[in-house]
C-alpha positions as CSV (number, residue, x, y, z in Angstrom):
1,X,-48.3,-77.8,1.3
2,X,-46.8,-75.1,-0.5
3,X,-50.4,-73.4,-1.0
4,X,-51.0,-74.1,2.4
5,X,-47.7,-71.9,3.4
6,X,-48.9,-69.0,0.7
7,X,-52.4,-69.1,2.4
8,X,-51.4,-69.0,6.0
9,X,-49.1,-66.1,5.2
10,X,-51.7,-64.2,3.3
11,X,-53.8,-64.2,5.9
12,X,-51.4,-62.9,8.3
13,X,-50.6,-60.6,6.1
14,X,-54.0,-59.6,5.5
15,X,-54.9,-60.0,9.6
16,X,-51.9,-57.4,10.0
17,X,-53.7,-55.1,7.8
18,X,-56.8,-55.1,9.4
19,X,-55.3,-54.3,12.6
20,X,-53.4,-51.4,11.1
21,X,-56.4,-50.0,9.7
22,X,-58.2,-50.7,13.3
23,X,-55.5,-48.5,15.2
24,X,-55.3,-46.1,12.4
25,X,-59.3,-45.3,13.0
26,X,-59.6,-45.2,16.5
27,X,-55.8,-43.4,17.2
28,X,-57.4,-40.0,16.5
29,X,-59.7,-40.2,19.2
30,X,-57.5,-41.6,22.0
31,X,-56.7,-38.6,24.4
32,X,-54.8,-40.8,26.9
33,X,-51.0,-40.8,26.3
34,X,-50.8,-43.9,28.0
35,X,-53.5,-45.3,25.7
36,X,-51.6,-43.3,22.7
37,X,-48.4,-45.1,23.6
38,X,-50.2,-48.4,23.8
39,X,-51.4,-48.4,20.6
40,X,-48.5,-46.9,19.0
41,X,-46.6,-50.0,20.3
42,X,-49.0,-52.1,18.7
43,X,-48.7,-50.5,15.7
44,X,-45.2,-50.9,15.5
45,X,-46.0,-55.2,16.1
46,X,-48.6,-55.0,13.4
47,X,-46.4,-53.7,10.8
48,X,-43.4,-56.0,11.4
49,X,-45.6,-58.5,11.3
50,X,-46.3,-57.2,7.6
51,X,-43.1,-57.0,6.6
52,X,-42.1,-60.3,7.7
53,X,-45.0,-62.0,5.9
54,X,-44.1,-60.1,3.0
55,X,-40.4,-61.3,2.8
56,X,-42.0,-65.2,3.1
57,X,-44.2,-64.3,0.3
58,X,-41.7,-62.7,-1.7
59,X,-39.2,-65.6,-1.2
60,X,-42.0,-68.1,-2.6
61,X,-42.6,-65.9,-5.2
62,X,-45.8,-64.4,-4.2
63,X,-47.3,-60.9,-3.8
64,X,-49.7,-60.4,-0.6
65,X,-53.2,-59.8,-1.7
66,X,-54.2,-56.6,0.4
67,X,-57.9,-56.2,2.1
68,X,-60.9,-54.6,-0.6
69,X,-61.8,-50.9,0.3
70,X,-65.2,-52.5,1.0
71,X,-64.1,-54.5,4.4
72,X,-61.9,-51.1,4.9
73,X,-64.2,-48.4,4.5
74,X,-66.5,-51.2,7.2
75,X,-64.0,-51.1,9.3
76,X,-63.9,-47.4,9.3
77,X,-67.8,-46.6,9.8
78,X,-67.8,-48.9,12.4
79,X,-65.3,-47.2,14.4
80,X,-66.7,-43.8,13.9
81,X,-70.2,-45.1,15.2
82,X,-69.0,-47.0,17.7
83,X,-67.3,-44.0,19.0
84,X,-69.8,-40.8,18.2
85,X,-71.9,-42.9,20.4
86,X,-69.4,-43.7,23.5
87,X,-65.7,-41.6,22.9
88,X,-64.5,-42.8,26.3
89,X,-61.0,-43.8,26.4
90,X,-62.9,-47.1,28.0
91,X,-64.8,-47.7,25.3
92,X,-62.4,-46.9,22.9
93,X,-59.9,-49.7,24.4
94,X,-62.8,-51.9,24.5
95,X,-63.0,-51.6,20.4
96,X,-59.7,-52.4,20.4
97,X,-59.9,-56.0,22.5
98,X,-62.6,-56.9,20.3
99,X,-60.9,-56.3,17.1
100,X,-57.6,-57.8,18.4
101,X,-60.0,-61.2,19.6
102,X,-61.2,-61.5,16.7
103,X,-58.0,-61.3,15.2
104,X,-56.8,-64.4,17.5
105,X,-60.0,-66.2,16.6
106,X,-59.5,-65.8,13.2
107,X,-55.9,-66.5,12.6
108,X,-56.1,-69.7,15.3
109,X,-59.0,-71.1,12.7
110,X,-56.3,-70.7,9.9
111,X,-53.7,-72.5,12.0
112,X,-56.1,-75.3,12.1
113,X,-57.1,-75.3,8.9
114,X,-53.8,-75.1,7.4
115,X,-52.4,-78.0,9.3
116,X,-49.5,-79.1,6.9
117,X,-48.2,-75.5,6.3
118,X,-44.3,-75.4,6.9
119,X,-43.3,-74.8,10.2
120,X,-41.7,-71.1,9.2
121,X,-45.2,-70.3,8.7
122,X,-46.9,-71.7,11.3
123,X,-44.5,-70.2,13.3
124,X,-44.7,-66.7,12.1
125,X,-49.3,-67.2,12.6
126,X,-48.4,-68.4,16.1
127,X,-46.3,-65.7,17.1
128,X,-48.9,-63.0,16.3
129,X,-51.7,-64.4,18.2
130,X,-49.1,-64.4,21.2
131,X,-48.7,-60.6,20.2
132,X,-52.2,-60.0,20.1
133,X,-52.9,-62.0,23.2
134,X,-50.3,-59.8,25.3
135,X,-51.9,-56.7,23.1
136,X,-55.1,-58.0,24.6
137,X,-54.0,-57.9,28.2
138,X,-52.5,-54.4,27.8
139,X,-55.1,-53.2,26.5
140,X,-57.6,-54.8,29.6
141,X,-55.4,-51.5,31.5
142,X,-58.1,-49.1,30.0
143,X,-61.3,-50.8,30.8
């Protein structure tokens, strides 16, 4: 169970992350305030979310394991394709909803997989897919 717990918070550490790095790529190429302010809010989620997965981890004794500069240096050449070849503040929201779905998809997988994780845990997973799910529908604004 306990390496359940350790798992399950790594990844939503490392899911955190990724959505950092996601808002951090596209933010220079939002021109829309409200967009700007949507995403800054997010960002602002995103890195609580960090913090408290790092306090778990740190109470069990554990260091997060960050992402590889591989899956971030990805991360960033997609963005910049996706958006040389469409810079609409549409398209640019639409990046966004697919990152953040995948993010729900990904981290309700690891919920599932890590069934007897503690309920702190499991708590802390489910509350970010509920903050990327209302991320999600803010976002749906822009389209």
């Amino acid at each position: 169970m306990e390496h359940q717990n350790e798992n399950l918070l790594e990844e939503i550490y490392r899911a955190t992350q990724m959505g950092l790095e996601g808002i951090r790529a596209v933010a220079p190429k939002i021109e829309d305030a409200r967009l700007k302010k949507e995403i800054r809010r997010e960002e602002a989620g995103y890195q609580k979310f960090v913090s408290r997965a790092e306090e778990m981890l740190a109470a069990k004794g554990s260091i997060p394991q960050t992402h590889d500069g591989m899956k971030k240096a990805m991360l960033w050449g997609s963005v910049q394709m996706n958006a040389l070849m469409d810079s609409s503040q549409e398209h640019l929201a639409e990046m966004l909803i697919n990152g953040t779905t995948m993010g729900i998809v990904d981290m309700t997988k690891k919920i599932s997989d890590l069934g007897e994780s503690d309920a702190g845990a499991r708590r802390l997973a489910e509350d970010f897919i509920n903050f990327e799910e209302k991320s999600v529908e803010q976002l749906k604004k822009y389209l």
